[in-house]
C-alpha positions in Angstrom: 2.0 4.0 37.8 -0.6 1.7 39.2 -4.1 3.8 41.0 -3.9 6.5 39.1 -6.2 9.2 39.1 -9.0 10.0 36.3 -7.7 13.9 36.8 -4.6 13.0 35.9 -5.3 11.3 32.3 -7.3 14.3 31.4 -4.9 16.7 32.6 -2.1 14.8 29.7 -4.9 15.1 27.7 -5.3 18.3 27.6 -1.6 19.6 27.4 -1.6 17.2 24.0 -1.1 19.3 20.9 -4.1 17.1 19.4 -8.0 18.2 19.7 -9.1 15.0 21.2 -13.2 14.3 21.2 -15.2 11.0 21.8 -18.0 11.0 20.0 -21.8 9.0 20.1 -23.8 9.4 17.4 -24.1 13.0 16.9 -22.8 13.7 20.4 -19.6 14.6 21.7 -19.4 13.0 25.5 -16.1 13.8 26.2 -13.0 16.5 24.6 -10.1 18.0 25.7 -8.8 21.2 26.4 -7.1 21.8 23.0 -10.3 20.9 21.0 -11.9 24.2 22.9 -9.0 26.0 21.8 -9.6 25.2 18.4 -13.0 25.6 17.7 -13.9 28.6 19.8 -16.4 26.6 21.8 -16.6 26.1 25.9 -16.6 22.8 27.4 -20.6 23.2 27.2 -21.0 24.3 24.5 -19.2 21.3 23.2 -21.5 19.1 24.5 -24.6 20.0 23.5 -23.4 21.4 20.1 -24.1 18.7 17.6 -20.7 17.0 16.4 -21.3 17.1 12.3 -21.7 21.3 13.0 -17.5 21.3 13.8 -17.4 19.7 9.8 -17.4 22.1 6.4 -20.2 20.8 4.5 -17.5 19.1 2.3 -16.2 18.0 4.4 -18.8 16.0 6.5 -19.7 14.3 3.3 -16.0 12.8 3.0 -16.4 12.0 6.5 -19.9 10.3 6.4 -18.8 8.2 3.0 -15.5 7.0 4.8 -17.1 6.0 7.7 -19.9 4.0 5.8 -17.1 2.6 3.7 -15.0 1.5 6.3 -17.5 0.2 9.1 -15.4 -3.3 8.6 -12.2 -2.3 7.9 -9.0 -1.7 9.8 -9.3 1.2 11.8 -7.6 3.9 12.3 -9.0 5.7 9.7 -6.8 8.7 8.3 -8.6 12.1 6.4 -7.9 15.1 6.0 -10.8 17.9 6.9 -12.0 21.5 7.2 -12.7 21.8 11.2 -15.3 24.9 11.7 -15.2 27.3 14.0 -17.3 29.0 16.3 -17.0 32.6 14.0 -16.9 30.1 10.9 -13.6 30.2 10.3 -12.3 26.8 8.1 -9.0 25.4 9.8 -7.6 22.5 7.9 -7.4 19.5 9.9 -5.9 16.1 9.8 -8.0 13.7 11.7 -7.3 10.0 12.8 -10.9 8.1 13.6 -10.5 5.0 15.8 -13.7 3.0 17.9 -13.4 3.0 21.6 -12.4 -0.9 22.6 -14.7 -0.7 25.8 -17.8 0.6 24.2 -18.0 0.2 20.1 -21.0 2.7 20.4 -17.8 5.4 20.4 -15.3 6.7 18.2 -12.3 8.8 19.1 -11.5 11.5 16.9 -7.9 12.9 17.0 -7.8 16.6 15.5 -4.6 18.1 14.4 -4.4 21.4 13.2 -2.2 21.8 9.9 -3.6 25.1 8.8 -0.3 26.8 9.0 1.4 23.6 6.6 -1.6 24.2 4.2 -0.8 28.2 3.7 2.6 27.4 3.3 2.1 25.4 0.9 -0.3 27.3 -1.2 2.3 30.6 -1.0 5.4 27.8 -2.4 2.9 26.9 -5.3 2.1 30.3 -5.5 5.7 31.8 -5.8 6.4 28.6 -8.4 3.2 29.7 -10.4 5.3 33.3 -10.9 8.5 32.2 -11.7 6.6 29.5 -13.9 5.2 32.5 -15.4 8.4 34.5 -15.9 10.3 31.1 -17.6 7.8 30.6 -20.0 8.2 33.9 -22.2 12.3 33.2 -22.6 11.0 29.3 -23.3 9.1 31.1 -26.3 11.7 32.9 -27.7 14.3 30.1 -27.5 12.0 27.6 -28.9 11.4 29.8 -32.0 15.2 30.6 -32.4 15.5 26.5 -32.5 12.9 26.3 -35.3 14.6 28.7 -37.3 17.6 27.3 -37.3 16.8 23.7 -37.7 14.6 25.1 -41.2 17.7 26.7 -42.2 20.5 24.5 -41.5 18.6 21.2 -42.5 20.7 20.5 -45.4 23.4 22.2 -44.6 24.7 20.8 -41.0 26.0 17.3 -40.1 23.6 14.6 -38.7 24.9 14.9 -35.4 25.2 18.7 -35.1 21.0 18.9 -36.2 20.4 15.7 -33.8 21.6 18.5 -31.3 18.9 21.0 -32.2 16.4 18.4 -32.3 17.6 17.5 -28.6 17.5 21.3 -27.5 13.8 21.4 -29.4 13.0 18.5 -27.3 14.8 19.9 -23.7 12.5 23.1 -24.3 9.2 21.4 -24.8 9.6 19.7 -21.7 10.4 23.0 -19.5 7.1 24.3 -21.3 5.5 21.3 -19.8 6.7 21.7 -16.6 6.1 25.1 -16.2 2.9 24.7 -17.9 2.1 22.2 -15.1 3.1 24.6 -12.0 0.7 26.9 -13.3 -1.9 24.6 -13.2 -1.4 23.4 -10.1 -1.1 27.1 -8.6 -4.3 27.4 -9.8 -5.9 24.4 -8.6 -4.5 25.2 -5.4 -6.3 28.4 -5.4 -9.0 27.4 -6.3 -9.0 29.2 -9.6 -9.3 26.6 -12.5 -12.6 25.9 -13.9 -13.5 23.6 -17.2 -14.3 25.8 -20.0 -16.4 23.5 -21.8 -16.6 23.2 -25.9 -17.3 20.2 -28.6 -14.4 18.3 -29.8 -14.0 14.7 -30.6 -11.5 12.3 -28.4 -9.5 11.4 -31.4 -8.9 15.4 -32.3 -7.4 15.2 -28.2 -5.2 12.3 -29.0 -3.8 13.4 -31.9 -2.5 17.2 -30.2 -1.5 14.8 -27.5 0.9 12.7 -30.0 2.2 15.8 -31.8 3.5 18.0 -28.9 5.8 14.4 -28.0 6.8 13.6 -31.6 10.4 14.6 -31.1 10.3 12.3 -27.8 8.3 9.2 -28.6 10.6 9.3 -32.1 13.8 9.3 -30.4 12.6 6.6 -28.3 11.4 4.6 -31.3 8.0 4.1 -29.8 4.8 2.6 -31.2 1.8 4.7 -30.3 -1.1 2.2 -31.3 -4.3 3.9 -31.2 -7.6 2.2 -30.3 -10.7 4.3 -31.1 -13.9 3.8 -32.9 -15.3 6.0 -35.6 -18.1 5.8 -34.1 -17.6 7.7 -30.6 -19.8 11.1 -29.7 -18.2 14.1 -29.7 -17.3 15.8 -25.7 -18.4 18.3 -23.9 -14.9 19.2 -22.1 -12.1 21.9 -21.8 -10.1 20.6 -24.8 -6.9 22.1 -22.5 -7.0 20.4 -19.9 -8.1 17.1 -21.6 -5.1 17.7 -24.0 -2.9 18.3 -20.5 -4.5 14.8 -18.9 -3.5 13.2 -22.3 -0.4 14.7 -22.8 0.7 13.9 -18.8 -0.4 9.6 -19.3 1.5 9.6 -22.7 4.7 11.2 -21.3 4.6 8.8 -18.9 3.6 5.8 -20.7 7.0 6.6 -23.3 9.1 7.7 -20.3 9.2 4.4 -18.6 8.9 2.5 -21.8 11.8 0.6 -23.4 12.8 2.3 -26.6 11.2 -0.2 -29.6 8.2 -1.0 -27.3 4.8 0.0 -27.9 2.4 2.3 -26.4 -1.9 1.8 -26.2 -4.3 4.4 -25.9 -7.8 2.9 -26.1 -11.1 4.6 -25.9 -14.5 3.1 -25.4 -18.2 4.3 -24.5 -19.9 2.7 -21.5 -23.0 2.7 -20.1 -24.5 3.9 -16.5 -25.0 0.1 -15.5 -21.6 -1.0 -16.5 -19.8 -2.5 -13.9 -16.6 -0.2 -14.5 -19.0 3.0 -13.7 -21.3 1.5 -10.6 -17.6 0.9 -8.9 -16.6 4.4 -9.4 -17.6 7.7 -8.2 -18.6 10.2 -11.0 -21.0 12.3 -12.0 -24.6 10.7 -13.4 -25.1 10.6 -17.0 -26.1 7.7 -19.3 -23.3 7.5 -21.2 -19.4 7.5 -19.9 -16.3 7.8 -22.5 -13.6 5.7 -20.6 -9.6 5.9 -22.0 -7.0 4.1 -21.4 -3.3 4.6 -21.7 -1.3 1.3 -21.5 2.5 1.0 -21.3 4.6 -2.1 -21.1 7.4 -0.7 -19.0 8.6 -2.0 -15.1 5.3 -1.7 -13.6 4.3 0.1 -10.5 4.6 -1.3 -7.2 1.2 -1.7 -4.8 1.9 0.4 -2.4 2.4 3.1 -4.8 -0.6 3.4 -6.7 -2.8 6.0 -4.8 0.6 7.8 -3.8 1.7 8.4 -7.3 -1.3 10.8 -7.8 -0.3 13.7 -4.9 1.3 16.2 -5.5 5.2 15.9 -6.0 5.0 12.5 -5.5 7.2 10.3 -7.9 7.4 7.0 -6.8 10.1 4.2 -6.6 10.9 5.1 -10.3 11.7 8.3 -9.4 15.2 7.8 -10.7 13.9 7.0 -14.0 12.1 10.5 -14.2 13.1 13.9 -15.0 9.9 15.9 -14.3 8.9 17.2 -10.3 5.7 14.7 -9.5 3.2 16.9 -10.7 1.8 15.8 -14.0 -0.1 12.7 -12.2 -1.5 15.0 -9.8 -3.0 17.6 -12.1 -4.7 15.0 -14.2 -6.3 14.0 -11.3 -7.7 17.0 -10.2 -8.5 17.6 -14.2 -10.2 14.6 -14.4 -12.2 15.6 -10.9 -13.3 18.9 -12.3 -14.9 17.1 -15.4 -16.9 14.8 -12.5 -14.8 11.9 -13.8 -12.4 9.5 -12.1 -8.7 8.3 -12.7 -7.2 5.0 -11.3 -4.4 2.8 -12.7 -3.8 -0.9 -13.3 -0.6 -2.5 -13.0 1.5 -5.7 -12.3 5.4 -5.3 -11.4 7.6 -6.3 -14.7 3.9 -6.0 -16.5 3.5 -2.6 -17.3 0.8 -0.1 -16.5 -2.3 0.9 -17.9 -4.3 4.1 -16.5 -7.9 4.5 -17.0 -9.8 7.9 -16.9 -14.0 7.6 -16.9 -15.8 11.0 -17.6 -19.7 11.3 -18.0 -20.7 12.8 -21.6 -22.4 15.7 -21.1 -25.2 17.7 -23.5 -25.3 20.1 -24.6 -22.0 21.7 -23.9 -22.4 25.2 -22.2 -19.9 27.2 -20.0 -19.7 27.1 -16.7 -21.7 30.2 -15.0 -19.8 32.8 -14.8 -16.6 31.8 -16.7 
């Protein structure tokens, strides 16, 4: 393979399914054939076009931040874009970032379109959304039916006969839930889910979080301690999706809790110069509300922590849970569209604790136009 021609490495390179570009600065100095195809743009124009131009504005700001971030870290670096077009057309990209070894003035970008991946997977959440939709108004009906009968039969079946209505009570809850949770995320997906701001207190939140799983953090003979000061300032946030963010880290905190064991949710105010905000990235304000949901269950592995938050994504305790892997994910995107941030804590055999920070924000209007 030895004396091999420079024609010939380009010519692999361009028959690779990849947009491949090396990039100085704001330059591109050298691409393949499949980045043209791609973009729209000739081998000229490539050249002289300047590189951040190829980047939604969204985009180029992930980019920028990751690079800055990661200037002394482990390359390559892994991100999913929005590549523009010539005709402005958005194509969803996956893009790996490594430096050229012979001159660290360059990076290589590896493009690979995933467009198609991304429309199929908006019409599945689409479809789910629907049939989400359809389930919900049966749910309805059979969770009233329940009620009825447990109000009328309470004296007059056998403990174990009611403990099976009170199971059935529970069962339906948790569909609502789920298909509560597909909605949402059909939405999100779409892009169709803003906050609807209004005034409500944290503690009001917590306690419609702790009602809707009575039946389940009963059965499991949990104790929901509860860790907030009188003294907190009301929000300025959609009290549904709030509730849902709640309702999703207490589900969880009870599911993979022993039954007997207890269950924390703490809630403190924080200033702009606390350490906890200046590491995060949310929204400016001089005040934060941070909560925390703490659970003493099996803990969650490393490796696991960011992963648990996509969509669908269960994690190694997948066998433990009954619900699809979207609860986490929609509480992250909740807690995104309130300019807050979500992360968890956790040591294996120690438990978990998951920490939401949201700036408080006055005086609470609607968002334009919603």
């Amino acid at each position: 393979m030895k004396g091999l021609s420079a024609e010939f490495y380009k010519e692999i390179l361009d028959l690779t399914v990849d947009g491949v570009a090396i990039v100085e600065g704001d330059k591109i100095v050298f691409h393949n054939r499949r980045l043209e195809e791609m973009t729209g743009y000739d081998d000229s124009e490539l050249l002289n076009i300047d590189f951040t131009r190829l980047f939604s504005e969204g985009s180029l700001s992930v980019l920028n931040s990751a690079l800055n971030e990661l200037k002394i870290a482990t390359f390559p670096l892994h991100l999913e874009v929005n590549l523009l077009t010539k005709t402005n057309r958005e194509l969803a990209c996956e893009v790996w970032v490594c430096p050229w070894k012979k001159d660290k003035g360059k990076l290589i970008f590896y493009f690979r379109d995933i467009t198609f991946w991304k429309e199929m997977e908006k019409g599945q959440a689409e479809i789910l959304g629907k049939i989400s939709h359809e389930i919900l108004s049966p749910l309805t009906t059979i969770k009233e039916a329940i009620n009825i009968l447990k109000e009328k039969a309470v004296d007059k079946l056998e403990e174990n006969l009611f403990r099976f209505l009170n199971l059935a009570s529970e069962e339906v809850v948790r569909l609502e839930r789920i298909a509560g949770n597909l909605i949402d995320m059909t939405r999100i997906t779409r892009g169709k889910l803003y906050p609807i701001p209004k005034e409500i207190s944290i503690k009001e939140l917590v306690e419609k979080a702790i009602n809707s799983l009575q039946l389940f953090i009963q059965k499991k003979r949990i104790n929901v301690i509860k860790e907030i000061p009188n003294d907190l300032p009301s929000l300025c946030v959609d009290p549904d999706q709030l509730s849902s963010v709640l309702i999703n880290l207490l589900d969880n905190a009870v599911k993979f809790s022993e039954e007997g064991k207890e269950v924390i949710i703490k809630a403190t105010l924080v200033g702009k110069e606390d350490e906890v905000v200046r590491e995060r990235k949310v929204g400016p304000a001089d005040k934060y509300l941070m909560v925390s949901v703490r659970d003493f269950g099996p803990g969650i592995e490393e490796e696991n922590r960011e992963k648990i938050f996509e969509m669908f994504e269960r994690g190694a305790l997948a066998e433990v849970s009954k619900g699809i892997g979207l609860g986490l994910a929609i509480v992250k995107e909740f807690i995104h569209l309130h300019k807050g941030e979500i992360w968890v804590e956790s040591k294996k055999g120690s438990g978990s604790t998951f920490h939401f920070l949201i700036p408080l924000v006055k005086p609470c209007r609607k968002k334009d136009g919603h």
